[in-house]
Backbone bond lengths (Angstrom), bond angles and torsions (degrees), N, CA, C in turn:
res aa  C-N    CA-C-N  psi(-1)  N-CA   C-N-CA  omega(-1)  CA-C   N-CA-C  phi
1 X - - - 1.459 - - 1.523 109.83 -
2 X 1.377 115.12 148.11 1.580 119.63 167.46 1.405 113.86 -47.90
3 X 1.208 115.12 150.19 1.428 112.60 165.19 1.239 109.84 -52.56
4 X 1.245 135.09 160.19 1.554 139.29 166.49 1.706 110.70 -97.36
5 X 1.560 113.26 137.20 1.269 103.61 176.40 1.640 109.75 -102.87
6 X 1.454 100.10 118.65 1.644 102.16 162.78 1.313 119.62 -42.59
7 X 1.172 110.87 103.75 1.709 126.58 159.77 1.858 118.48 -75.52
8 X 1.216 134.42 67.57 1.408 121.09 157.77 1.434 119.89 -59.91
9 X 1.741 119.54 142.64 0.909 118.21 179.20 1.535 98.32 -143.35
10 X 1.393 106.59 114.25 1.347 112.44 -159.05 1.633 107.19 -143.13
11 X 1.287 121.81 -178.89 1.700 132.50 160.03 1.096 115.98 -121.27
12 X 1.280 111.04 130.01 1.735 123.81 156.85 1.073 107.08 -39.43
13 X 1.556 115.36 119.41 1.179 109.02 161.45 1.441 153.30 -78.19
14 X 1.073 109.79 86.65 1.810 143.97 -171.51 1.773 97.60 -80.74
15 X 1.724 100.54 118.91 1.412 98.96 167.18 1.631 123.33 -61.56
16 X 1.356 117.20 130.02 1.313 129.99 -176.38 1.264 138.13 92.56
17 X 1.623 106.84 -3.71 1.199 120.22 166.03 1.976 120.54 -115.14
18 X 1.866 106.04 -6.29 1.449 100.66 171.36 1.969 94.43 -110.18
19 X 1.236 96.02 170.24 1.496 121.20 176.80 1.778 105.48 43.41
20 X 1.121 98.60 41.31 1.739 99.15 177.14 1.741 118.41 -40.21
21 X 1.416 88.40 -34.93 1.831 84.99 -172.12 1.403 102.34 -90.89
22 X 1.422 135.74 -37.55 1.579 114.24 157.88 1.239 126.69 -53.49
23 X 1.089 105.81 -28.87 1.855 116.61 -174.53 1.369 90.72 -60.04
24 X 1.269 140.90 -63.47 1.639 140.88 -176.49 1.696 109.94 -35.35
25 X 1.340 98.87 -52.74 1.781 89.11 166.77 1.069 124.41 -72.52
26 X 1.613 128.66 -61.70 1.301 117.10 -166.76 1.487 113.47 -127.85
27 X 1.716 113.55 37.25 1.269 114.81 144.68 1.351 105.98 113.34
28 X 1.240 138.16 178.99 1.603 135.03 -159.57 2.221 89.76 -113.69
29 X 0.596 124.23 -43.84 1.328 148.57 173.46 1.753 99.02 -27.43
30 X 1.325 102.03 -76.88 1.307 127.47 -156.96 1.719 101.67 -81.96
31 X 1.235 116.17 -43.80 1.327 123.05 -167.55 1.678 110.14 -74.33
32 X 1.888 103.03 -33.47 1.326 112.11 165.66 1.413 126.59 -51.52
33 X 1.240 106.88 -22.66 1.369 130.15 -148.66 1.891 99.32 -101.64
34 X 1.235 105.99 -35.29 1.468 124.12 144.26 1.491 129.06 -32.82
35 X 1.165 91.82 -63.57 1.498 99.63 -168.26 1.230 111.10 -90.54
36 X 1.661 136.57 -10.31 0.956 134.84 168.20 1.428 109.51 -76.30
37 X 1.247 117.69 -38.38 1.381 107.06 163.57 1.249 140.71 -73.51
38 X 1.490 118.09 -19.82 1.160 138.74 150.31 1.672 105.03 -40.75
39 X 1.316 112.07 -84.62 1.712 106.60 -172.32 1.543 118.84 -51.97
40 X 1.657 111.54 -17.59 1.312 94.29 -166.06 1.898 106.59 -84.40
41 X 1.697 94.58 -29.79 2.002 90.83 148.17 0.687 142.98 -73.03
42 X 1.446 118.73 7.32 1.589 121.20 -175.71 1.626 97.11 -92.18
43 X 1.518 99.72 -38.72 1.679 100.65 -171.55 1.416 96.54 -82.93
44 X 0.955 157.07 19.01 1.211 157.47 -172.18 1.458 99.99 -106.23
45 X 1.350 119.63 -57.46 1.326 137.97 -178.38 1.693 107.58 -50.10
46 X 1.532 89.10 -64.13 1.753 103.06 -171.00 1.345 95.09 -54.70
47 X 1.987 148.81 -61.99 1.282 143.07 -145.54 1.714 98.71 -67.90
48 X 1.571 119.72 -45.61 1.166 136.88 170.91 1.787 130.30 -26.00
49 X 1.872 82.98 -30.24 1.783 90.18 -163.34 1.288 86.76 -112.99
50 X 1.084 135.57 -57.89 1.862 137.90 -163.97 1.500 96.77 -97.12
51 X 1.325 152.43 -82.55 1.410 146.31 -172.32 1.613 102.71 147.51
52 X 1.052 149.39 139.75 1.027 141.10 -163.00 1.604 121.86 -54.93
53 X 1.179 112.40 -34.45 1.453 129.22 158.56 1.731 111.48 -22.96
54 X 1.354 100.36 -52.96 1.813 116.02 -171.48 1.178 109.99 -103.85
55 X 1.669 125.91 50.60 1.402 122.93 -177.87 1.460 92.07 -149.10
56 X 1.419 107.63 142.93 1.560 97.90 -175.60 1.837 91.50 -145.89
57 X 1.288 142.36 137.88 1.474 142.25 164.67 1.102 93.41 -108.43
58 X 1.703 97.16 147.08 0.976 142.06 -179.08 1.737 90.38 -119.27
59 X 1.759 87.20 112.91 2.421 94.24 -177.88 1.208 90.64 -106.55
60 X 1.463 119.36 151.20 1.235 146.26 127.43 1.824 108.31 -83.98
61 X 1.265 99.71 156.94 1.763 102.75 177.17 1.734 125.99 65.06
62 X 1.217 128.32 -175.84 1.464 111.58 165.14 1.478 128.49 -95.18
63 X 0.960 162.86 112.73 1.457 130.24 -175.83 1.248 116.77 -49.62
64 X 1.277 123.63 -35.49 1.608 113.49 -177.71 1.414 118.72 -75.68
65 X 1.306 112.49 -2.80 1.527 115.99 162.46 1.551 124.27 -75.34
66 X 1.848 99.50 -15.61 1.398 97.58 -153.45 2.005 107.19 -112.13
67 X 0.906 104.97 -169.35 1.968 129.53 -176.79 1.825 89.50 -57.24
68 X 1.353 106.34 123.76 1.245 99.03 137.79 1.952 106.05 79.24
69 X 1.393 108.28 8.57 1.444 107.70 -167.68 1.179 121.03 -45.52
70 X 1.638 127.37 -79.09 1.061 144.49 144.50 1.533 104.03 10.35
71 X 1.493 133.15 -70.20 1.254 134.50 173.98 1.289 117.69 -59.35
72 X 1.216 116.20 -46.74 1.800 113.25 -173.61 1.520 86.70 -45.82
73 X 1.594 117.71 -67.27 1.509 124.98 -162.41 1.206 114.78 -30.28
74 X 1.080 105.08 -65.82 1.293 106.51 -169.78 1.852 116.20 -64.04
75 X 1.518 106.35 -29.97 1.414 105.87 -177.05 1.778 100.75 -57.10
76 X 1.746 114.56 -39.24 1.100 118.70 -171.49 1.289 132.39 -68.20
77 X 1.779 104.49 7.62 1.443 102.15 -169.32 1.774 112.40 -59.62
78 X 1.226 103.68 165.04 1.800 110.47 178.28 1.304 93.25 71.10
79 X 1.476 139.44 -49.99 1.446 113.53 -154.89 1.914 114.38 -72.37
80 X 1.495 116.83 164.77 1.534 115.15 152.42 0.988 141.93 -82.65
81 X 1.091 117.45 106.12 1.655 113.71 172.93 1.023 130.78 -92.95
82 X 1.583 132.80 147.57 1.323 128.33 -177.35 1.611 99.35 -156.13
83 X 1.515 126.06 150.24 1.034 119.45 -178.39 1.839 131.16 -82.08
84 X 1.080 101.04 159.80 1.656 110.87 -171.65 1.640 114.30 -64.37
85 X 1.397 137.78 132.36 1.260 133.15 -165.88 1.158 123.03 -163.03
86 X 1.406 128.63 98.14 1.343 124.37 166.31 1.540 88.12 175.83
87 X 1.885 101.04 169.04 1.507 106.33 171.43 1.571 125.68 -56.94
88 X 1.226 120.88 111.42 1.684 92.26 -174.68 1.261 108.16 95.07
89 X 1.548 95.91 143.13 1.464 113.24 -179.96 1.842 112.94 -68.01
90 X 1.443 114.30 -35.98 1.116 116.23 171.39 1.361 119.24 -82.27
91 X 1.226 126.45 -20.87 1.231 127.65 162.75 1.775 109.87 -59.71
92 X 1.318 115.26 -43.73 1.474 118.02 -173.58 1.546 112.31 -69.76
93 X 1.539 110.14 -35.73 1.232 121.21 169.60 1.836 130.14 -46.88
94 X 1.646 94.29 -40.07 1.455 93.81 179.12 1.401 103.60 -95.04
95 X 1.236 124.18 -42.33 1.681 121.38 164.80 1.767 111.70 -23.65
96 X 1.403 128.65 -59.53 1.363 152.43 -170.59 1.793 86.56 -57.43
97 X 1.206 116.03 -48.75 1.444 124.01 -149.74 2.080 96.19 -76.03
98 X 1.341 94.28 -46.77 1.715 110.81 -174.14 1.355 114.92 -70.13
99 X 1.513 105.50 -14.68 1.955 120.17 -176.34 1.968 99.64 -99.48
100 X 1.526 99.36 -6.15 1.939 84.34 158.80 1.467 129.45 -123.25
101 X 1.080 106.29 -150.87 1.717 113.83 -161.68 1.779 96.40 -126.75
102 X 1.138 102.84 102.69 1.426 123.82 -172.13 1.872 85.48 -66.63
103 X 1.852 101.99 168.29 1.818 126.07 -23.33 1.831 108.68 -44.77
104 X 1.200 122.55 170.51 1.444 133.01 -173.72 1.453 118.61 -152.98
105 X 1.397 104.42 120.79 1.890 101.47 -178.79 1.552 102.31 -103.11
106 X 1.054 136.81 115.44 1.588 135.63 -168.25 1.338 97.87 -101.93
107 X 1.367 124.73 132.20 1.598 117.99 171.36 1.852 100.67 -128.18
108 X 1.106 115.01 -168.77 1.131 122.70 -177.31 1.085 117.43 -113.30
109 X 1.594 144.07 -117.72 1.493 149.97 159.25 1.820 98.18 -153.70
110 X 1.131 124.16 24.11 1.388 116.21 165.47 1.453 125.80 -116.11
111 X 0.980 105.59 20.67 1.954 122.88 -177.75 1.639 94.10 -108.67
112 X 1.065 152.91 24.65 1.254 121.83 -155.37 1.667 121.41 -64.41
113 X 1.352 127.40 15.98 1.164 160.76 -169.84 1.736 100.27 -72.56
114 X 1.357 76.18 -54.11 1.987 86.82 -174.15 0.883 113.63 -16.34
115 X 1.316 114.68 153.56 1.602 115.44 170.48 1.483 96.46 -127.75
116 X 1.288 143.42 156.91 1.561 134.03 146.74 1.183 144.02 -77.16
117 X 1.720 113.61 4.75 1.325 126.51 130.51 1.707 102.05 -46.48
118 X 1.552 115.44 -68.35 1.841 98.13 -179.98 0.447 143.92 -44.88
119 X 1.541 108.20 -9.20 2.124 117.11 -159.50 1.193 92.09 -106.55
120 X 1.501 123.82 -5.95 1.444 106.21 -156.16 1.608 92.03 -116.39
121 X 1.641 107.94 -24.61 1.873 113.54 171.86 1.722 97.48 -58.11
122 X 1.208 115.14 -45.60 1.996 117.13 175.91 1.848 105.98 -34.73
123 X 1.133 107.41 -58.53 0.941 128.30 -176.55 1.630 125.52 -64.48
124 X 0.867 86.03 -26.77 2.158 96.01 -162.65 1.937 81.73 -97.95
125 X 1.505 122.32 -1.95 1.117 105.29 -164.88 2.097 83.21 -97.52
126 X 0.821 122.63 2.37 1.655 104.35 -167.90 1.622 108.34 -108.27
127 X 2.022 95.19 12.38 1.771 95.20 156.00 1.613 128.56 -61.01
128 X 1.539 109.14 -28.34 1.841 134.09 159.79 0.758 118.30 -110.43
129 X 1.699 128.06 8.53 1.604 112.24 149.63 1.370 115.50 -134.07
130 X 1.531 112.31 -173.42 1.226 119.99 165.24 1.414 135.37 -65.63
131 X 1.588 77.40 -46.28 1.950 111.69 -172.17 1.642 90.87 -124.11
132 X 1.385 115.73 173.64 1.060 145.64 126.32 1.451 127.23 -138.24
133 X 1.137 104.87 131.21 2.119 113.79 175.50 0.880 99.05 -110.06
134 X 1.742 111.54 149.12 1.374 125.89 171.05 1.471 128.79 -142.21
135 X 1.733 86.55 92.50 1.417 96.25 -168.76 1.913 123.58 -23.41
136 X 1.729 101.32 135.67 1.887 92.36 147.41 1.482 99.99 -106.51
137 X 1.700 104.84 172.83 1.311 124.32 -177.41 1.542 117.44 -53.13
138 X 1.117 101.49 -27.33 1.525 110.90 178.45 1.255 142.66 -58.23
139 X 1.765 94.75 -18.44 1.515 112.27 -170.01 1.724 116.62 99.50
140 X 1.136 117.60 11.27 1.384 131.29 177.94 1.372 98.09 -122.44
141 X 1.754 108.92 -164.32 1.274 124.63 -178.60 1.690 96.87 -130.41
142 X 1.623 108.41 160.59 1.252 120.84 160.91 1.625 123.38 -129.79
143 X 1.542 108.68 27.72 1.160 108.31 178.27 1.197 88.88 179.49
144 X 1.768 116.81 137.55 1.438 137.46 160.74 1.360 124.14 -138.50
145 X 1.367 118.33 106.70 1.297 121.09 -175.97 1.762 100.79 -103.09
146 X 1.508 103.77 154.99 1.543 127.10 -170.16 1.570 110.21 -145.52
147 X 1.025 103.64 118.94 1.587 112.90 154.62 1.368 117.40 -49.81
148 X 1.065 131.65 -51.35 1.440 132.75 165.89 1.491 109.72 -122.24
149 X 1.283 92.88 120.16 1.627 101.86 179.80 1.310 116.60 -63.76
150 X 1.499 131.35 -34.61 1.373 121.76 165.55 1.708 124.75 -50.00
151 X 1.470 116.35 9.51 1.821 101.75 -176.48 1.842 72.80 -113.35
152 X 1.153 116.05 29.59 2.029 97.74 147.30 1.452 98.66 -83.99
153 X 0.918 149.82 11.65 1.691 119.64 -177.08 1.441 93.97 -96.79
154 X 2.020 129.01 17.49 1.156 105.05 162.38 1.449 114.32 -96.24
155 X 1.281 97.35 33.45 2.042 95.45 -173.21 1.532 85.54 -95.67
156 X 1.670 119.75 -45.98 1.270 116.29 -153.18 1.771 119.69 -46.03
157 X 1.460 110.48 -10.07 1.743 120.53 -178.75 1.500 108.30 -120.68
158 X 1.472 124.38 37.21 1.242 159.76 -157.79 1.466 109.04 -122.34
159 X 1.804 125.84 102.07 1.168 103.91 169.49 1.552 120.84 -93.52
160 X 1.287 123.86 124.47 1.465 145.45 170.76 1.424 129.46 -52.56
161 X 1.380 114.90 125.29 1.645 125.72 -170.96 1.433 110.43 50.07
162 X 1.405 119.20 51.10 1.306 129.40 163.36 1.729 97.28 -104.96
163 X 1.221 107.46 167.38 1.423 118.78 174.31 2.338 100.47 -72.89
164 X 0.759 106.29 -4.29 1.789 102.29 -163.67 1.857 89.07 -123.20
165 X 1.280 129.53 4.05 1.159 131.45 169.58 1.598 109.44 -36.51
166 X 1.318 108.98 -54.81 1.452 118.15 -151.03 1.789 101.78 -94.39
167 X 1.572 123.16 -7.44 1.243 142.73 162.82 1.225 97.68 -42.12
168 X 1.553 94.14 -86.52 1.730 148.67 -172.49 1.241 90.64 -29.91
169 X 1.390 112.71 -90.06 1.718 107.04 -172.00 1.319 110.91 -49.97
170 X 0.944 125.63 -65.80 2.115 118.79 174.92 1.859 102.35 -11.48
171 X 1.576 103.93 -58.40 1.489 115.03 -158.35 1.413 100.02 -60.68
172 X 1.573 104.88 -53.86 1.883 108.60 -170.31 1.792 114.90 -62.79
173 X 1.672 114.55 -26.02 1.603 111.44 162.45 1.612 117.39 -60.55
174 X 1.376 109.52 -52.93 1.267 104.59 161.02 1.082 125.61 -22.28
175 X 1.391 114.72 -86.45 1.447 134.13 -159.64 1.738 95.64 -36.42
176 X 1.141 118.35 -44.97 1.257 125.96 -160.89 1.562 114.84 -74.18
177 X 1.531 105.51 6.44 1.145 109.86 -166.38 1.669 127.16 77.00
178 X 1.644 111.30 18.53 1.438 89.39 -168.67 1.468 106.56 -106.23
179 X 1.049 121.84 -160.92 1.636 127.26 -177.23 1.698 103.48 -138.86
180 X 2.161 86.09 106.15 1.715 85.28 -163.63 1.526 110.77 -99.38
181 X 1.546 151.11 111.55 1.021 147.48 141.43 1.488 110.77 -5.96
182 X 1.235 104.14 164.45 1.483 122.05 164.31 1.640 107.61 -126.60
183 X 1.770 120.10 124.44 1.711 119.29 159.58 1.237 93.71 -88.90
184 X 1.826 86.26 -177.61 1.300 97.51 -174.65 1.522 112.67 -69.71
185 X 1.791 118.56 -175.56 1.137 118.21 -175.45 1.824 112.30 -118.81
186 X 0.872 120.54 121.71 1.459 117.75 -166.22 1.942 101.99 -138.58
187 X 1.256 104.84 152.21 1.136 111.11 -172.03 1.385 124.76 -72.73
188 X 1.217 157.71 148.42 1.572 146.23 171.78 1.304 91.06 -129.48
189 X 1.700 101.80 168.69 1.679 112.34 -141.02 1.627 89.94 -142.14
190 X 1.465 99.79 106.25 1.463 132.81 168.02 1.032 129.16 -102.68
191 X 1.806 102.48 -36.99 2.344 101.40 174.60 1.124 84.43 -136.24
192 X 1.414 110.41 170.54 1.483 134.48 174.06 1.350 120.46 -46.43
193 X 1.527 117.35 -41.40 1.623 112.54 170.50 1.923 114.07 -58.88
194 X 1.245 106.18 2.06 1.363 114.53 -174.82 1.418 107.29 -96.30
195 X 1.292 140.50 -50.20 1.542 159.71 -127.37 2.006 82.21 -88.36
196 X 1.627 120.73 -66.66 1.379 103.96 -145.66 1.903 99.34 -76.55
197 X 1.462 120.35 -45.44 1.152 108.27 163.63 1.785 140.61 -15.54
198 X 1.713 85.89 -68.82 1.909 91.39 168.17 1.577 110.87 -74.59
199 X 0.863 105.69 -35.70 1.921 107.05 171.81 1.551 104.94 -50.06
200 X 1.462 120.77 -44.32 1.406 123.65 162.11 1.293 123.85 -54.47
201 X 1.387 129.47 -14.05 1.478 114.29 -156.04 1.590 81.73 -141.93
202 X 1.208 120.98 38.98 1.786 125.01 149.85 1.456 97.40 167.13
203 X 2.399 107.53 91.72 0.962 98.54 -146.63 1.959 90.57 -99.47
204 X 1.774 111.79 15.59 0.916 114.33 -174.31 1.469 123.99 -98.94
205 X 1.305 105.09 2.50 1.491 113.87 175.30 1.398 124.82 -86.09
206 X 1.736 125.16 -173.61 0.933 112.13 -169.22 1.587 107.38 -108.32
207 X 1.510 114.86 42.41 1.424 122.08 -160.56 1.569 76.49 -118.12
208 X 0.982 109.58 -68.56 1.473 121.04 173.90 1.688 111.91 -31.65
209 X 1.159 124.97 -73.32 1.563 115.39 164.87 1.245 116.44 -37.11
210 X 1.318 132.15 -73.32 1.632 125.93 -177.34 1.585 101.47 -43.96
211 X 1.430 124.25 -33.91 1.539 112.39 179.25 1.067 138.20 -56.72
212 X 1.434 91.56 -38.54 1.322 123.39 144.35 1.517 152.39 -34.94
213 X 1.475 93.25 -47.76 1.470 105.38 136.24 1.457 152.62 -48.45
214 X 1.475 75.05 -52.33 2.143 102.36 176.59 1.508 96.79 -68.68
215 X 1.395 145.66 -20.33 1.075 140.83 -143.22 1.520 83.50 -100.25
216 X 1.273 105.54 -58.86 1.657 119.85 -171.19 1.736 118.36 -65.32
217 X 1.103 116.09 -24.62 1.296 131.44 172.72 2.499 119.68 -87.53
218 X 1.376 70.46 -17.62 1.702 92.58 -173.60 2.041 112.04 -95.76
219 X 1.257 84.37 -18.53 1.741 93.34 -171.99 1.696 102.88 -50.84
């Protein structure tokens, strides 16, 4: 099989528009501070498994508006970027999906756990399938890889960050005739009962330090 190109599809992190539902607990500040570290392991992960060559983001927001710029940049060297576009988060999702060069592992920026051994098990799974999804705990997914990136336009009738997300999409590959794998299932980090867990289960990253923070600032 082709190599697969890592697809991230993520936001600059700009206070008040990432981690909205942590931000409610412990503030736009701190939660920003989250998610910048979050993406900068996520891209760490993704350059790790394919080479920067095979990584492409998909931005919401500016980077120079956001946490940590200077660093994203530089984490981003070699990769492509191009911006995020369509109605809707699922609309933007398959757009991102139709702007690459299949096979494609798409992740998000809320796993920062990942490893690229994982990204690359996503991947090694679409030797017997079409697709593979990989559930989070939540009832969604945090990773979808495709043999052909054009059967994302079945996310676009897909409702998003519901608990039946990761149903839903299963159902809409189907429909399409495909044959969807299952990755593994790992948690992504939306409220505070989320942050020390994954901070536990990759205690060497820099998701983990800012958690670290929140931990110390939250007492």
């Amino acid at each position: 099989m082709t190599a697969p190109t890592m697809l991230l599809v993520a936001k600059a992190p700009v206070p008040g528009t990432v981690k909205t539902r942590l931000a409610a607990t412990v503030g736009a500040a701190a939660a920003t501070g989250v998610a910048a570290a979050a993406l900068l392991d996520t891209i760490d992960a993704c350059t790790l498994a394919v080479g920067p060559e095979r990584c492409r983001l998909a931005l919401a927001n500016e980077l120079d508006d956001g946490l940590r710029a200077d660093e994203i940049r530089t984490a981003l060297s070699g990769w492509t970027i191009a911006p995020q576009h369509g109605d809707g988060f699922a609309d933007r999702l398959a757009n991102a999906h139709a702007e690459a060069d299949g096979p494609v592992v798409q992740i998000g920026m809320d796993t920062p756990q990942v490893t690229p051994d994982g990204l690359l098990a996503v991947a090694d799974g679409l030797t017997n399938a079409d697709a593979v999804l990989a559930p989070a705990e939540d009832g969604g997914w945090w990773a979808l890889a495709l043999r052909d990136p054009s059967a994302a336009t079945a996310l676009r009738e897909v409702p998003m960050s519901t608990p039946e997300t990761y149903a839903a999409t299963r159902s809409a590959l189907e429909r399409l005739g495909l044959r969807v794998g299952v990755g593994e299932r790992l948690r992504d980090v939306d409220h505070l009962a989320d942050v020390a867990p994954v901070a536990a289960a990759a205690p060497s990253t820099r998701f983990a330090a800012a958690a670290a923070e929140i931990a110390r600032v939250t007492r």
